[in-house]
N, C-alpha and C positions, 0 to 999 in steps of 0.2 A: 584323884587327878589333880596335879597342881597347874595351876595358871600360867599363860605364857610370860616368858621372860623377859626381861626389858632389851634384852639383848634384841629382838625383832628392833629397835627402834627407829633402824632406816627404813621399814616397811619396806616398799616397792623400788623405789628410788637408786639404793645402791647397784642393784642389779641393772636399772635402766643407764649407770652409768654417765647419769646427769649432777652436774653440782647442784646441793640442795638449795633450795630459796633460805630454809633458815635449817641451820647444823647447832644442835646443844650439847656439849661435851659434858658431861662430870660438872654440872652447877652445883653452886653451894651457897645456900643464902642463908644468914643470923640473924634473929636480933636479940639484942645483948644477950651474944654469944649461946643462944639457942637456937638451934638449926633448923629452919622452917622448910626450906627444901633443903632434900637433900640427896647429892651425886645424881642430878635427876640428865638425863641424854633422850632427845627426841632429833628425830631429821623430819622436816618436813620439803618436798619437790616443790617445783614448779606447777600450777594447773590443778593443785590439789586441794582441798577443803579437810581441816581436823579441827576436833574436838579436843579441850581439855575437860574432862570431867573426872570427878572428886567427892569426896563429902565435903562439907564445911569446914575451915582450918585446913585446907589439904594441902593450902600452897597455891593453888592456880594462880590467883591474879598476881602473888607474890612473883612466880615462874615467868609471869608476864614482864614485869617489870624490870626484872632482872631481865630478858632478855633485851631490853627499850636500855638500858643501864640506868635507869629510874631506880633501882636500888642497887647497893654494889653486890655486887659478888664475892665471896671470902675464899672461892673454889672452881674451878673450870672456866669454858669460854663457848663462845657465839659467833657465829659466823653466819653470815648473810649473802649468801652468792660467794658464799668461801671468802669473803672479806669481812675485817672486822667492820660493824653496822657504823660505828663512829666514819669512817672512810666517806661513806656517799649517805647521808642521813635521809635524802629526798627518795630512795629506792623503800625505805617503810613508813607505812602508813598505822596510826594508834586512835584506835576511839577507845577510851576510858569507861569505866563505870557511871551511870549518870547521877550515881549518888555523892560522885568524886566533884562536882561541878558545882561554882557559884553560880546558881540560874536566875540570880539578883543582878548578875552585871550587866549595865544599860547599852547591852549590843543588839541589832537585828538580825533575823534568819542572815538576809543577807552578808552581815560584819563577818557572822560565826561563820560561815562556808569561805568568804574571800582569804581568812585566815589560812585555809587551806594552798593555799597561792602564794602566801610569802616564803617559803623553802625553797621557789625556784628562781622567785627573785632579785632573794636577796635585800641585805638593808636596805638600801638606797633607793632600791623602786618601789612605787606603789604600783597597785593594782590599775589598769588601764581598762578601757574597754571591751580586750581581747579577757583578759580575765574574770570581769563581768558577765560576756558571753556565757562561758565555760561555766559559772558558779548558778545561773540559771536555768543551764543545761544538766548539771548536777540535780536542781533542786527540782526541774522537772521528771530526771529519772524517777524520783524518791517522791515524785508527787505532791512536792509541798510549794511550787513556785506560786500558788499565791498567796504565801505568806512569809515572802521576801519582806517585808516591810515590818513583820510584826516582830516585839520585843519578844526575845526568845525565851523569857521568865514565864511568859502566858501560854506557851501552847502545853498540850498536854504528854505525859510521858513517852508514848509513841512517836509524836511530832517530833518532841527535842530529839530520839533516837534515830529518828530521820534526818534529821537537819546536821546530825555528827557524821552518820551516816556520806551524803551530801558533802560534806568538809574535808573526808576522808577520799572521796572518789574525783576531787579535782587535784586532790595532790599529783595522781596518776603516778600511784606507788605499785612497787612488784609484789609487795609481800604486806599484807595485811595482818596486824595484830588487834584482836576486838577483844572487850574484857564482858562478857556480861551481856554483849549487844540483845538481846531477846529479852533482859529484864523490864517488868513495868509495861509491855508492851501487849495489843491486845491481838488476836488471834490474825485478823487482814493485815497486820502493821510484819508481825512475824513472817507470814507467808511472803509479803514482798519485802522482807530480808535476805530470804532463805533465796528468792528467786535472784534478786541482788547479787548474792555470793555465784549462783552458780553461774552467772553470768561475769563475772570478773574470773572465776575459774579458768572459765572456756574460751578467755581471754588469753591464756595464761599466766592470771595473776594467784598466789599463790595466800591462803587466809587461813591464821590460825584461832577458835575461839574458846574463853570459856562458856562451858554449857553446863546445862543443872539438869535437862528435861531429859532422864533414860530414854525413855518412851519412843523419841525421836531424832534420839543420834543415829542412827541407821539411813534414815531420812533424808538428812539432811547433810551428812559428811560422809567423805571418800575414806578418813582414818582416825583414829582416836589414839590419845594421849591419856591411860588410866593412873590416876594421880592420886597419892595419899602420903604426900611429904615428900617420900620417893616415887619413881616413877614402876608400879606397877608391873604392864606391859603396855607399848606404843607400837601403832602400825597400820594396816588397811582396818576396817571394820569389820571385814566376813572373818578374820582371822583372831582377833582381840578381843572383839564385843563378845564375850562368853560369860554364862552362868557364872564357874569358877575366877573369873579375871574381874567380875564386877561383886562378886562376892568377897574375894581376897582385898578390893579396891573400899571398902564401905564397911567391911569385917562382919556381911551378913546381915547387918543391920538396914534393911533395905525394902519398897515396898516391889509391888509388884510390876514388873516392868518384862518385854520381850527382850529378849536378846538373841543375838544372831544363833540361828541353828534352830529357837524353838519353835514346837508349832500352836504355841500361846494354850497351851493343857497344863505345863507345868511351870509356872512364873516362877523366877527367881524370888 
């Protein structure tokens, strides 16, 4: 039995006849001139939660970035509410890998979240009170408003995930891009991630993530993005998450994990 196609990659979406939150056509990304992704097409809707997941080297965060234009493209294009993301840059929202981060730089919880506020500003304005509100109200979502004051170097891996977290939710962006958000993080910091997301979902804000954990893509996302350079197959989760799709995705080499359809007797 071979693995679904990438062809699924509008998942549900095109049929609902909605423009997608983010449309990936035929990406192609190099570096010196070795193709790390490659011809890779995802549609991700409105109101929806996916997963990229991969093995190691697969591309994901590259695929991420490339769609941010944080690396260029040598091949295809991006669209964002059917406009190129360059157009309205305040409509995406990006928390990085926390390994990407100088967590030496002398800012507080507070600086790193208000950060999140200058996209709608603009050069010339600072942050006022009204935006103070809203950054507090961020960091009480996320649980960490009492440690508005502390240097962001000292809290621990889960904090700082929260506090980007927090940065990312006052932008009050439609389309989330997270790289890794569940890295370093400890099992309660996860959980009210995961509640996080689906709560922006059901907002209809629409969040793409790289994830590593088999175990609990099902869980915790509506579609998945199976990534290994190129793009595998893409789509809801009851349809893609399969034996064959996450074996073709990893080349088998893979521990044990459920995937959609089993009833945990025979792991992949």
């Amino acid at each position: 039995m071979n693995p679904e196609p990438c062809a699924d990659a509008g998942g549900d979406a095109g049929a609902a006849g909605a423009v997608p939150a983010l449309d990936v056509v035929g990406v192609t990304v190099a570096y010196d001139a070795s193709p790390v992704v490659w011809d890779a097409s995802l549609s991700l809707a409105p109101s929806r939660l996916m997963a990229i997941v991969g093995p190691n080297g697969a591309g994901k965060s590259t695929l991420i970035k490339a769609c941010l234009g944080i690396l260029p493209r040598i091949a295809g294009r991006v669209r964002v509410f059917g406009e190129d993301p360059r157009d309205d840059p305040s409509r995406v929202a990006y928390v990085p890998q926390r390994t990407s981060v100088d967590w030496d730089f002398p800012a507080t919880v507070l600086d790193v979240v208000l950060m999140g506020t200058y996209g709608r500003l603009g050069w010339f304005r600072r942050p006022g009170a009204k935006q103070r509100a809203e950054v507090l109200a961020a960091l009480e979502q996320v649980e960490m408003e009492d440690f508005a004051d502390r240097q962001i170097g000292e809290l621990s891996g889960g904090q700082q995930q929260r506090v980007f977290l927090a940065r990312a939710l006052v932008q009050d962006a439609d389309l989330y891009l997270m790289d890794e958000p569940f890295s370093g993080v400890d099992a309660v910091t996860e959980r009210a991630i995961v509640g996080l997301f689906k709560s922006l979902r059901d907002r209809g804000k629409a969040i793409l993530a790289v994830h590593h954990d088999l175990a609990t893509v099902a869980e915790y996302f509506d579609e998945v993005t199976m990534l290994s350079r190129a793009v595998v197959a893409s789509g809801p989760v009851g349809r893609v998450f399969t034996r064959d799709v996450i074996e073709a995705t990893y080349g088998g080499a893979i521990g044990a994990v459920r995937a959609s359809g089993d009833d945990g007797r025979n792991e992949p």
